[in-house]
mmCIF file of the N, C-alpha and C atoms, coordinates in Angstrom:
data_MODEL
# 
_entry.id   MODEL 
# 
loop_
_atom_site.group_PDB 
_atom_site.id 
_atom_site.type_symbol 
_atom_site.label_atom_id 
_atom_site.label_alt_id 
_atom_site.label_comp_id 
_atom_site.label_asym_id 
_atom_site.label_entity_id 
_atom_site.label_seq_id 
_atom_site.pdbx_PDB_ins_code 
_atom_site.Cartn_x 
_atom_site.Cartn_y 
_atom_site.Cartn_z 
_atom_site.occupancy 
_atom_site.B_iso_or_equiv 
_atom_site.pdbx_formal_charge 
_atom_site.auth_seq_id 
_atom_site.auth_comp_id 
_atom_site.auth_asym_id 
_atom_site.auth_atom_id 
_atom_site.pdbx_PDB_model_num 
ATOM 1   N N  . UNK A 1 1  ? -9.849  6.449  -0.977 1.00 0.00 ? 1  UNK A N  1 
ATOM 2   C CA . UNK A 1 1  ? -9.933  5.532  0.118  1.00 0.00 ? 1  UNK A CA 1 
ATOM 3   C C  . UNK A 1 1  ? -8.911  4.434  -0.141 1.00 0.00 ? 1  UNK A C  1 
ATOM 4   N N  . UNK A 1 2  ? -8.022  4.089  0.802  1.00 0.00 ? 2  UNK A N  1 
ATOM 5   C CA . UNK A 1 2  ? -7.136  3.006  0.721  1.00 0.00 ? 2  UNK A CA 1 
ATOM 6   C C  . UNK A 1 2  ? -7.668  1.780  1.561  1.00 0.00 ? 2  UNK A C  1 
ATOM 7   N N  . UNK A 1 3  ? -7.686  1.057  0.831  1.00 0.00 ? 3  UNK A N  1 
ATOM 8   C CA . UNK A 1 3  ? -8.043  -0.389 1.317  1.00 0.00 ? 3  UNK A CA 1 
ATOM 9   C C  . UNK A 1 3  ? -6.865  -1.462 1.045  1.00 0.00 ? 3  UNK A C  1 
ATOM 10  N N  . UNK A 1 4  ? -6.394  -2.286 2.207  1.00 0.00 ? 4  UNK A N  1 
ATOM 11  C CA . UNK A 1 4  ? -5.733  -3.995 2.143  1.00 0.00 ? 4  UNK A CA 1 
ATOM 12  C C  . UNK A 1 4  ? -6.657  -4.792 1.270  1.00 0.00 ? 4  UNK A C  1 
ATOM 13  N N  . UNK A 1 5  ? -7.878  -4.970 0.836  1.00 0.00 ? 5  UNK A N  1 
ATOM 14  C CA . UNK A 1 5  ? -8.786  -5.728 0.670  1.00 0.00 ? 5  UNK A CA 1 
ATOM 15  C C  . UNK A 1 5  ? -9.878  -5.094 0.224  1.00 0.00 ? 5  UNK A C  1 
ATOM 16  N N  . UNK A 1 6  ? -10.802 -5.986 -0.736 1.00 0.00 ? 6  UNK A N  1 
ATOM 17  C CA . UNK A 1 6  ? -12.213 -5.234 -1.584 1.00 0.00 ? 6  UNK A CA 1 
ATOM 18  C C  . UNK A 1 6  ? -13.051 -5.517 -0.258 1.00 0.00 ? 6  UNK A C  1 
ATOM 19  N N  . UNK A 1 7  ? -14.115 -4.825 -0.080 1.00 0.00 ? 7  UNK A N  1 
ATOM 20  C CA . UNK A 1 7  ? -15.292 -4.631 0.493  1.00 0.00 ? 7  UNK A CA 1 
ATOM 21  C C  . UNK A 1 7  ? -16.206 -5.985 0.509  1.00 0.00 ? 7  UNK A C  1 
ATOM 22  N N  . UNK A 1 8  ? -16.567 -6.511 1.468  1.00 0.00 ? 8  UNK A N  1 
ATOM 23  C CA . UNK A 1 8  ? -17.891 -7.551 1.451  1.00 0.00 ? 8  UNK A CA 1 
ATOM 24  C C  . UNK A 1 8  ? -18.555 -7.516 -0.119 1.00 0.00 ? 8  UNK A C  1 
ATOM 25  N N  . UNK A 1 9  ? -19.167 -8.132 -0.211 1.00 0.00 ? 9  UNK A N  1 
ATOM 26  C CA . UNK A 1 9  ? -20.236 -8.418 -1.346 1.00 0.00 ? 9  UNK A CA 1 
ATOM 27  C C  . UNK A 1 9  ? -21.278 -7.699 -1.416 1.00 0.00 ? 9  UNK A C  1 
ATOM 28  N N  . UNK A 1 10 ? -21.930 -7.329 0.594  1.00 0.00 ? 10 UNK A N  1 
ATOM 29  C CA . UNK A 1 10 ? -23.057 -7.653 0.620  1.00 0.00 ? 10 UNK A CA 1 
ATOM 30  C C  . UNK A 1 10 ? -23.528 -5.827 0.497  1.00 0.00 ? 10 UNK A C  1 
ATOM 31  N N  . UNK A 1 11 ? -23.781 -5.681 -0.254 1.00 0.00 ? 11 UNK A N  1 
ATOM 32  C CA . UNK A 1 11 ? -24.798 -4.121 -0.744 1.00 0.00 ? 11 UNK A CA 1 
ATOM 33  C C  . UNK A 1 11 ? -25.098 -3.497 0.048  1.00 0.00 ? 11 UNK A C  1 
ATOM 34  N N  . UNK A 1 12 ? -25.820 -3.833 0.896  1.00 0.00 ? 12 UNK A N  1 
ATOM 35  C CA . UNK A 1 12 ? -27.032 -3.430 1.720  1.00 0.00 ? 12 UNK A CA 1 
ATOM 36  C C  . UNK A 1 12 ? -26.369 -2.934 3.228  1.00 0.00 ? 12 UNK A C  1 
ATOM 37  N N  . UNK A 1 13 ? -24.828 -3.042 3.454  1.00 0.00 ? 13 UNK A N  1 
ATOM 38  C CA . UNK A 1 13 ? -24.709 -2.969 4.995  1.00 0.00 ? 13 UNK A CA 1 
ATOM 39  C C  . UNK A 1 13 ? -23.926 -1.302 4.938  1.00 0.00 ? 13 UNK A C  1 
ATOM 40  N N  . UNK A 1 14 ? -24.029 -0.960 5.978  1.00 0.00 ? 14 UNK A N  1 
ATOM 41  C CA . UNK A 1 14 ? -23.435 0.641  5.965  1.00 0.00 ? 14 UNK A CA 1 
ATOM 42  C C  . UNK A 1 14 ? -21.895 1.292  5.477  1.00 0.00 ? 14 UNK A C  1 
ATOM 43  N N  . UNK A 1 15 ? -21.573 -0.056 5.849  1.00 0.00 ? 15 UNK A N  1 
ATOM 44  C CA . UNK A 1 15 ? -20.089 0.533  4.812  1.00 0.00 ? 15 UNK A CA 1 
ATOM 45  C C  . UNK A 1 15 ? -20.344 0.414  3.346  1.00 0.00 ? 15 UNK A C  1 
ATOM 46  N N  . UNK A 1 16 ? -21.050 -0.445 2.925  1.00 0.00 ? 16 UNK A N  1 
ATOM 47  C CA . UNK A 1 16 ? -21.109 -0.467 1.191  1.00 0.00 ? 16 UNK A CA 1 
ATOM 48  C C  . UNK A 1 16 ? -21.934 0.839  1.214  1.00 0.00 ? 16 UNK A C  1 
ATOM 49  N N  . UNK A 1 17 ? -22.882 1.552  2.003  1.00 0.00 ? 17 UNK A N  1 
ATOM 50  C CA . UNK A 1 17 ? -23.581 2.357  1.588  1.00 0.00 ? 17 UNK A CA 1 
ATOM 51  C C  . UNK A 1 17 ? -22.708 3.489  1.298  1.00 0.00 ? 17 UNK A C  1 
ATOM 52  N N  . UNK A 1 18 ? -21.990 3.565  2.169  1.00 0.00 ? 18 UNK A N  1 
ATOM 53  C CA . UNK A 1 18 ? -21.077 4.893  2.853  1.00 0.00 ? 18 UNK A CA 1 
ATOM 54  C C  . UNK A 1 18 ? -19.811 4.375  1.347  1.00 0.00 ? 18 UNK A C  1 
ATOM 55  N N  . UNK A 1 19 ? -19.757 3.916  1.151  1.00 0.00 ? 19 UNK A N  1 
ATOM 56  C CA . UNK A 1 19 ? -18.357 3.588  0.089  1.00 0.00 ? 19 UNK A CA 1 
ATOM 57  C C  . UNK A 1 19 ? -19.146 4.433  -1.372 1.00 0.00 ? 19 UNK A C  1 
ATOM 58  N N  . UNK A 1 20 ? -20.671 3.499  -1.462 1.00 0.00 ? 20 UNK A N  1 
ATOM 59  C CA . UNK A 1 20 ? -21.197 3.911  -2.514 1.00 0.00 ? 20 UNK A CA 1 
ATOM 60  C C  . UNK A 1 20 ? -21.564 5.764  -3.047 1.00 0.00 ? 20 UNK A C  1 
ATOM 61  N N  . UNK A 1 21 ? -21.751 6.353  -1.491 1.00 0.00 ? 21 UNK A N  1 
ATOM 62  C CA . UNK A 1 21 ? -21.568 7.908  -1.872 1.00 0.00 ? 21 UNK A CA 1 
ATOM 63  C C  . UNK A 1 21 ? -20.217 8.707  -2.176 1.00 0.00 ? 21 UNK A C  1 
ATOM 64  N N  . UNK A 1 22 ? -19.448 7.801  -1.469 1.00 0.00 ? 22 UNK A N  1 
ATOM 65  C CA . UNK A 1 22 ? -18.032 8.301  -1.476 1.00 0.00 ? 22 UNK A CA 1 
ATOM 66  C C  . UNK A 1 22 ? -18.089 8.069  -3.010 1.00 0.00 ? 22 UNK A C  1 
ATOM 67  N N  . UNK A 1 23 ? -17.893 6.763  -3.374 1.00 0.00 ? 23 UNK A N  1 
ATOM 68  C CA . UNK A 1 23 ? -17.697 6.857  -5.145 1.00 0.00 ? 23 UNK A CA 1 
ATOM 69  C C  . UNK A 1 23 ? -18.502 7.903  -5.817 1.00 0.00 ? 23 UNK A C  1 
ATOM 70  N N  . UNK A 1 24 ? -19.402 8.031  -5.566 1.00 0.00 ? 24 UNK A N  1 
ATOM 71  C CA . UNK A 1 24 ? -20.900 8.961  -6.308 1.00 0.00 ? 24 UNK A CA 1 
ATOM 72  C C  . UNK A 1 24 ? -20.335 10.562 -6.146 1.00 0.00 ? 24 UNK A C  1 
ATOM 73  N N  . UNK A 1 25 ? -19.300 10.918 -5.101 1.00 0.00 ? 25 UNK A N  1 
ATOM 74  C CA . UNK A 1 25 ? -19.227 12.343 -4.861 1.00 0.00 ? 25 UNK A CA 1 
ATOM 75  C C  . UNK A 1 25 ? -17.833 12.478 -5.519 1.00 0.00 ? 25 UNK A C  1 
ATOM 76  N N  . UNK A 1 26 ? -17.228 11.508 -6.428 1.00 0.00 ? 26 UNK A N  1 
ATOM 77  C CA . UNK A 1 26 ? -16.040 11.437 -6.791 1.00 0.00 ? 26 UNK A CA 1 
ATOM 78  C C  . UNK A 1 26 ? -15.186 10.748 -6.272 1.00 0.00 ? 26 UNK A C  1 
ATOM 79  N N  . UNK A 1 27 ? -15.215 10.182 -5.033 1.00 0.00 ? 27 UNK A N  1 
ATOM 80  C CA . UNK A 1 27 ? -14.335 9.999  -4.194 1.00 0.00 ? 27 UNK A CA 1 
ATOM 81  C C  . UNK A 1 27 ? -13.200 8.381  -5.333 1.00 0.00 ? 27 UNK A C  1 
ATOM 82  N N  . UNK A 1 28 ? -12.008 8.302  -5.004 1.00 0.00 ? 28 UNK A N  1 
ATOM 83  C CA . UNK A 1 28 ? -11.727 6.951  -5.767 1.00 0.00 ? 28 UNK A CA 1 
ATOM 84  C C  . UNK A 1 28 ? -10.966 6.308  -4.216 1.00 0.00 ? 28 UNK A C  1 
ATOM 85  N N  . UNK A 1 29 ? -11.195 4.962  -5.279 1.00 0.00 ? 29 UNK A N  1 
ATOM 86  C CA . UNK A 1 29 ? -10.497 3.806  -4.383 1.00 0.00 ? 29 UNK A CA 1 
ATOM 87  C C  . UNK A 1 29 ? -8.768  3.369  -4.462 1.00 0.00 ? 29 UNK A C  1 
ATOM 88  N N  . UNK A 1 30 ? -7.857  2.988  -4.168 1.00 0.00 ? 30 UNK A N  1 
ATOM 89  C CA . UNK A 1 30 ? -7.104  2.388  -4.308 1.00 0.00 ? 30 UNK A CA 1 
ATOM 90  C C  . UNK A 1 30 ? -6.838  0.849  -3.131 1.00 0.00 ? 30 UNK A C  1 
ATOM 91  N N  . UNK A 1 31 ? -6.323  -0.273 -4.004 1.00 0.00 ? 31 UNK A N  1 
ATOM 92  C CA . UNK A 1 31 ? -6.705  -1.225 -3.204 1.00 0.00 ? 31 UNK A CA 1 
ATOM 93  C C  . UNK A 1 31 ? -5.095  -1.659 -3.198 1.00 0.00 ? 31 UNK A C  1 
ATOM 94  N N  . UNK A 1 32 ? -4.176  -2.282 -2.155 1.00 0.00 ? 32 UNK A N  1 
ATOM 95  C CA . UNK A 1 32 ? -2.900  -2.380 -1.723 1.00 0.00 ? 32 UNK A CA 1 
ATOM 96  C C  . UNK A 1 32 ? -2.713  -3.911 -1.359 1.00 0.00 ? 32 UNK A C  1 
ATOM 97  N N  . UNK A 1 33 ? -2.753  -4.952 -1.985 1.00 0.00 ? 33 UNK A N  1 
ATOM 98  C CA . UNK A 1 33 ? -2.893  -5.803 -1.202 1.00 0.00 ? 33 UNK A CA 1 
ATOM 99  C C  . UNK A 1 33 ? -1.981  -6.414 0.150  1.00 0.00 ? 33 UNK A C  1 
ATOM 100 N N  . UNK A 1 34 ? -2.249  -6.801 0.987  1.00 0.00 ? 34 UNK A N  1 
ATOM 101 C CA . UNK A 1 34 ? -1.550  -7.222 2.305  1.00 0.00 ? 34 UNK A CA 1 
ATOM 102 C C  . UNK A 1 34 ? 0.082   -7.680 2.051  1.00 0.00 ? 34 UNK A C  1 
ATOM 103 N N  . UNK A 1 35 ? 0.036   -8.268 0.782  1.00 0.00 ? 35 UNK A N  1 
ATOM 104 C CA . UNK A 1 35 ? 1.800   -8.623 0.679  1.00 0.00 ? 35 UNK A CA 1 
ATOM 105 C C  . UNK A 1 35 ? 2.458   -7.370 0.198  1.00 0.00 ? 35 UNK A C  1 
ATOM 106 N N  . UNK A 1 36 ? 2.154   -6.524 -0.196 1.00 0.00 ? 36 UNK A N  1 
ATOM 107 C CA . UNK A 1 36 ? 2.614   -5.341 -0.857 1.00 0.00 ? 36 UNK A CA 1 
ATOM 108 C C  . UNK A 1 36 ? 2.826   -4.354 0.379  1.00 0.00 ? 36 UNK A C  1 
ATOM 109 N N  . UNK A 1 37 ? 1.874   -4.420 1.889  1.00 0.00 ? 37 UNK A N  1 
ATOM 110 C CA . UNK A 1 37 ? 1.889   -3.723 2.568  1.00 0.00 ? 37 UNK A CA 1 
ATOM 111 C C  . UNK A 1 37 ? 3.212   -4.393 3.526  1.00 0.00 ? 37 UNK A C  1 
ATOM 112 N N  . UNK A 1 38 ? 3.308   -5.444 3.612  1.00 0.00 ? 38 UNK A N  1 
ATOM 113 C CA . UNK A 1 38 ? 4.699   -6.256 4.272  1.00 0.00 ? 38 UNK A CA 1 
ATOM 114 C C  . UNK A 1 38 ? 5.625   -6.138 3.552  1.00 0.00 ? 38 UNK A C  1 
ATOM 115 N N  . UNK A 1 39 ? 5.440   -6.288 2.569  1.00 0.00 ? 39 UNK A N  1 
ATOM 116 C CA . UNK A 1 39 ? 7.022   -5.838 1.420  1.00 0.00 ? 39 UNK A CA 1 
ATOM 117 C C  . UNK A 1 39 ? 7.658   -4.085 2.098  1.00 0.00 ? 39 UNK A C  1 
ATOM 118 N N  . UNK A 1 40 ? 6.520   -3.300 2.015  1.00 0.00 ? 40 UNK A N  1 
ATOM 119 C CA . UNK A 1 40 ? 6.595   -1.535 2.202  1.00 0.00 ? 40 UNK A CA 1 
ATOM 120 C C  . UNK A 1 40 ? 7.545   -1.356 3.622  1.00 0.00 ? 40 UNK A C  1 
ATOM 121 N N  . UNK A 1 41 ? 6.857   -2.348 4.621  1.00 0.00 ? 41 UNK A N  1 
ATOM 122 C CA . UNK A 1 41 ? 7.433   -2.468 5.746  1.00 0.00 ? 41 UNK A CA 1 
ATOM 123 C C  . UNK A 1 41 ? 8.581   -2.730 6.008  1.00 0.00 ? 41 UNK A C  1 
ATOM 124 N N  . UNK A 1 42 ? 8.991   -4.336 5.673  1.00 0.00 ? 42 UNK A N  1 
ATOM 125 C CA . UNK A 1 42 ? 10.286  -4.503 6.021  1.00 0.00 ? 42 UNK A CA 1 
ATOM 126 C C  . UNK A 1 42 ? 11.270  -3.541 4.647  1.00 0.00 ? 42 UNK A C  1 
ATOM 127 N N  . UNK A 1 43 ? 10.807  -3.525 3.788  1.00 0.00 ? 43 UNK A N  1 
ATOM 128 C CA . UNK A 1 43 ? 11.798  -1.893 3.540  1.00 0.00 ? 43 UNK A CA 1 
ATOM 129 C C  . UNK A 1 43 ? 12.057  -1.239 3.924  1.00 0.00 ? 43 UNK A C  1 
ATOM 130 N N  . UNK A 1 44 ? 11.096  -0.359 4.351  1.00 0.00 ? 44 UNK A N  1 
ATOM 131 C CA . UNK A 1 44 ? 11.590  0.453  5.599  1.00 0.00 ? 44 UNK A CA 1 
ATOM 132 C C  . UNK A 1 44 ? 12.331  -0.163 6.557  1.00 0.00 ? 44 UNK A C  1 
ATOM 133 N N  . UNK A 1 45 ? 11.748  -1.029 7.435  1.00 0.00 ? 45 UNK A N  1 
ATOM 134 C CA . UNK A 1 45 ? 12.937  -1.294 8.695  1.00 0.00 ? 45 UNK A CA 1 
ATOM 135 C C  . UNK A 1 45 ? 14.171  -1.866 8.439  1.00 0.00 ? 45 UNK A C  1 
ATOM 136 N N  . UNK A 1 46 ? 14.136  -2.507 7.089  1.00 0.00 ? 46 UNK A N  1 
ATOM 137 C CA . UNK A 1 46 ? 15.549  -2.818 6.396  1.00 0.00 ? 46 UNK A CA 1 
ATOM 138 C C  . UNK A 1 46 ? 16.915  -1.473 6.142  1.00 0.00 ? 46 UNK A C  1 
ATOM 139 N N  . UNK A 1 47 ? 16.098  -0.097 5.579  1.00 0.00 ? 47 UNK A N  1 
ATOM 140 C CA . UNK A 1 47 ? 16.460  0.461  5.311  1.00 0.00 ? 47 UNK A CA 1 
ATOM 141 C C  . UNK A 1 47 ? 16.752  1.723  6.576  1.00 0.00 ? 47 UNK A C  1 
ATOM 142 N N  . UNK A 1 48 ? 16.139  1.690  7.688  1.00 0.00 ? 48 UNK A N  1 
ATOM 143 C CA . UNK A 1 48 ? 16.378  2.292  8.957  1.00 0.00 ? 48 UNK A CA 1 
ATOM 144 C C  . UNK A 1 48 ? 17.583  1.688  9.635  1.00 0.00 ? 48 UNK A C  1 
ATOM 145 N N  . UNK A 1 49 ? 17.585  -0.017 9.445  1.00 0.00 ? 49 UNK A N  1 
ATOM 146 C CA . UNK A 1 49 ? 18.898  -0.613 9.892  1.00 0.00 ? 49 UNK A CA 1 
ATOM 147 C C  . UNK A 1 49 ? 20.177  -0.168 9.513  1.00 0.00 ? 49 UNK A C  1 
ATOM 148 N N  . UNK A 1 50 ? 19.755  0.007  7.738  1.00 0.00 ? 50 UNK A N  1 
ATOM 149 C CA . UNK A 1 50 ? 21.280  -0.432 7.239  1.00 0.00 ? 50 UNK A CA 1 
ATOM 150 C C  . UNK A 1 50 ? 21.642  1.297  6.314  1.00 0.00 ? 50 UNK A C  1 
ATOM 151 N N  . UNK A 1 51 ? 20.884  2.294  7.102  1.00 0.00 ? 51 UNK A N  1 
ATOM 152 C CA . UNK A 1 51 ? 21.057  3.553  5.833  1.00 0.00 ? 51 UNK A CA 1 
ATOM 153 C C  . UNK A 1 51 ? 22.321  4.374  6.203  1.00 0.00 ? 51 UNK A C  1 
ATOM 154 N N  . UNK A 1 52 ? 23.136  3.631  6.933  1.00 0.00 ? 52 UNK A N  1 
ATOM 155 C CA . UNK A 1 52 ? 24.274  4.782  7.201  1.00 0.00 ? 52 UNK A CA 1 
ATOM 156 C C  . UNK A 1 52 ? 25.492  3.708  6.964  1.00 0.00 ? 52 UNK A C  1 
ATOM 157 N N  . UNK A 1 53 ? 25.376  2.664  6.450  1.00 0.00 ? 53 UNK A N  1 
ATOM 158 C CA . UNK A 1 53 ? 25.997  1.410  5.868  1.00 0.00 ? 53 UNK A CA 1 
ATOM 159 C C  . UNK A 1 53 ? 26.695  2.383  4.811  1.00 0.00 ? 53 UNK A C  1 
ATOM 160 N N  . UNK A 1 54 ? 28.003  2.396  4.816  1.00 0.00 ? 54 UNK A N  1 
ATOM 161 C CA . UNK A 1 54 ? 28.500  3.266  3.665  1.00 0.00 ? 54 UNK A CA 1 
ATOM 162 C C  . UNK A 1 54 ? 28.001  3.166  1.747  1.00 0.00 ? 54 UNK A C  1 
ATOM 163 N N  . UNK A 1 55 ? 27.574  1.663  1.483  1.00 0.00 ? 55 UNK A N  1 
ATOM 164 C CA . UNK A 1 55 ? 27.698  1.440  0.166  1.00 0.00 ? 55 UNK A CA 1 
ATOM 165 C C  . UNK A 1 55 ? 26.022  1.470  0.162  1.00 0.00 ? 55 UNK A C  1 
ATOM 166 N N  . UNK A 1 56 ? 25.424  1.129  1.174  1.00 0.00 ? 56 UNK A N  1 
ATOM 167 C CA . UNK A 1 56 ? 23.730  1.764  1.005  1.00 0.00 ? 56 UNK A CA 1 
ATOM 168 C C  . UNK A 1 56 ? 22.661  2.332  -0.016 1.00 0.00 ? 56 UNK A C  1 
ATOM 169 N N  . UNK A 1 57 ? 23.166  3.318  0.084  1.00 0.00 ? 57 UNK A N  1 
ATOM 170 C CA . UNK A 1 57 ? 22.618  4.427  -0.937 1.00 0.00 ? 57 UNK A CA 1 
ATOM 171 C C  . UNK A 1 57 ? 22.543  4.049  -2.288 1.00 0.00 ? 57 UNK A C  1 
ATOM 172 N N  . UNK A 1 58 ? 23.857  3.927  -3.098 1.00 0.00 ? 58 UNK A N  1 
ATOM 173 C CA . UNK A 1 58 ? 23.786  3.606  -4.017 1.00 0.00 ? 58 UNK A CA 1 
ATOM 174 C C  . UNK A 1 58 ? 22.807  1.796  -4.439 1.00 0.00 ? 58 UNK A C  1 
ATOM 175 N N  . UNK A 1 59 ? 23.651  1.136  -3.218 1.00 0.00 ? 59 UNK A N  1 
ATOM 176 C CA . UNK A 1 59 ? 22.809  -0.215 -3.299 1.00 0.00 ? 59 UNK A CA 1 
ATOM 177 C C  . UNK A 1 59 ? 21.614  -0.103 -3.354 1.00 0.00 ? 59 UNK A C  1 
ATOM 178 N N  . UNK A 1 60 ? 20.595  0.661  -2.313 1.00 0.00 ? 60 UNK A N  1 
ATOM 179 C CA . UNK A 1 60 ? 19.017  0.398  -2.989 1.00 0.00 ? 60 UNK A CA 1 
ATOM 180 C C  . UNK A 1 60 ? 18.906  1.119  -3.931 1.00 0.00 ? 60 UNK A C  1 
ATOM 181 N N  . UNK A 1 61 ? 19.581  2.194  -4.822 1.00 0.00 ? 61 UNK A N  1 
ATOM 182 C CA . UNK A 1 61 ? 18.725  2.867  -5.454 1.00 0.00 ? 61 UNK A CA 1 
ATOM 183 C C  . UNK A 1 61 ? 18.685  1.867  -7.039 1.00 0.00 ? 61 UNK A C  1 
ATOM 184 N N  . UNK A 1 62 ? 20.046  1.455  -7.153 1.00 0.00 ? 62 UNK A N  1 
ATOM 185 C CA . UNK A 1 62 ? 20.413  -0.072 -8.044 1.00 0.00 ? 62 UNK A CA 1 
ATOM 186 C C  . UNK A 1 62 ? 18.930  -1.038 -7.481 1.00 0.00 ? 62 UNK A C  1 
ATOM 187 N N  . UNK A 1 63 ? 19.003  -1.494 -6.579 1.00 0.00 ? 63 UNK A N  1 
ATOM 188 C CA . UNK A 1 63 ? 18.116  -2.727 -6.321 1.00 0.00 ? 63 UNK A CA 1 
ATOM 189 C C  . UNK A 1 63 ? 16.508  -2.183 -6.373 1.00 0.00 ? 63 UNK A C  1 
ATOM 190 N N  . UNK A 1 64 ? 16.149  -1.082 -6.531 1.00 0.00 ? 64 UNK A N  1 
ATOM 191 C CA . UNK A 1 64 ? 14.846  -0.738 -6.185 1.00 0.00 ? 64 UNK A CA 1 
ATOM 192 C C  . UNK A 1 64 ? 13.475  -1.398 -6.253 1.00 0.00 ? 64 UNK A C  1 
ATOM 193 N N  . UNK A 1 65 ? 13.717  -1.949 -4.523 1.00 0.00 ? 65 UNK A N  1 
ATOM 194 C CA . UNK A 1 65 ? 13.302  -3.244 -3.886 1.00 0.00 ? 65 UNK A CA 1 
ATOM 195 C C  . UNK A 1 65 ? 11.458  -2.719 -4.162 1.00 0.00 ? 65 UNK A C  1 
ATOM 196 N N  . UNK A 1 66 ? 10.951  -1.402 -4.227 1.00 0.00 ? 66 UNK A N  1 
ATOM 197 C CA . UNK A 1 66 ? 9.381   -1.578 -4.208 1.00 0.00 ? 66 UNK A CA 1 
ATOM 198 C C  . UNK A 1 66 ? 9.237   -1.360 -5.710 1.00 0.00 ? 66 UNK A C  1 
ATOM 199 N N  . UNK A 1 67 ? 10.151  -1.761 -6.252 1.00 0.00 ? 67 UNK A N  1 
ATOM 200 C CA . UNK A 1 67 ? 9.447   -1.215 -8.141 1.00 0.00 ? 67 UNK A CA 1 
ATOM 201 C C  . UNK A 1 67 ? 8.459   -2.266 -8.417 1.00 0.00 ? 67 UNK A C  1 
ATOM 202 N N  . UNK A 1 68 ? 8.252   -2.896 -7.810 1.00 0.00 ? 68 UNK A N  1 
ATOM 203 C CA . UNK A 1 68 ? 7.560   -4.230 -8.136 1.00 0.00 ? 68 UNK A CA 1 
ATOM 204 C C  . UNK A 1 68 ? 6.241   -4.123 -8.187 1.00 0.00 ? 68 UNK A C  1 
ATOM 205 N N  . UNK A 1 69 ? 5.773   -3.318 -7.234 1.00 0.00 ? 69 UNK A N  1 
ATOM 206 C CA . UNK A 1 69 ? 4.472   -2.267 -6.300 1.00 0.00 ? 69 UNK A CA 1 
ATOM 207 C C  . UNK A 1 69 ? 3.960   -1.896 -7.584 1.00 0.00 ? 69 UNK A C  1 
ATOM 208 N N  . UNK A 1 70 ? 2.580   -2.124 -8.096 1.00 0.00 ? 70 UNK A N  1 
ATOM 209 C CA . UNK A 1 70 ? 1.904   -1.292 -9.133 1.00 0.00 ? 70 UNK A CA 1 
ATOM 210 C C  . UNK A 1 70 ? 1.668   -0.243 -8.336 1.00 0.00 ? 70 UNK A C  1 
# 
């Protein structure tokens, strides 16, 4: 399950229930936080702009703008 953000606190409401079987049947979490998901973005549309830019290619693969991203 990918989540921007951890889950409420509160135990008892149907998504914690529904999260809690998912974990129980194996299921795992990964959590992305919101600046990491805007970073992903304007990469991309950075890189849709400028990918036929002759020196490009080599430039991001030098700069590799999401290494930052656990």
């Amino acid at each position: 399950m990918l989540r921007a953000s951890d889950f409420p606190p509160n135990k008892k409401n149907q998504t914690a229930q529904a999260f809690r079987k998912f974990r129980e049947k194996g299921g795992r979490s990964i959590l992305v936080p919101i600046p990491d998901w805007e970073r992903m973005i304007m990469v991309r549309e950075f890189q849709a702009q400028h990918r036929l830019d002759p020196s490009f290619g080599d430039w991001f693969q030098r700069t590799k703008l999401l290494s930052a991203i656990p």
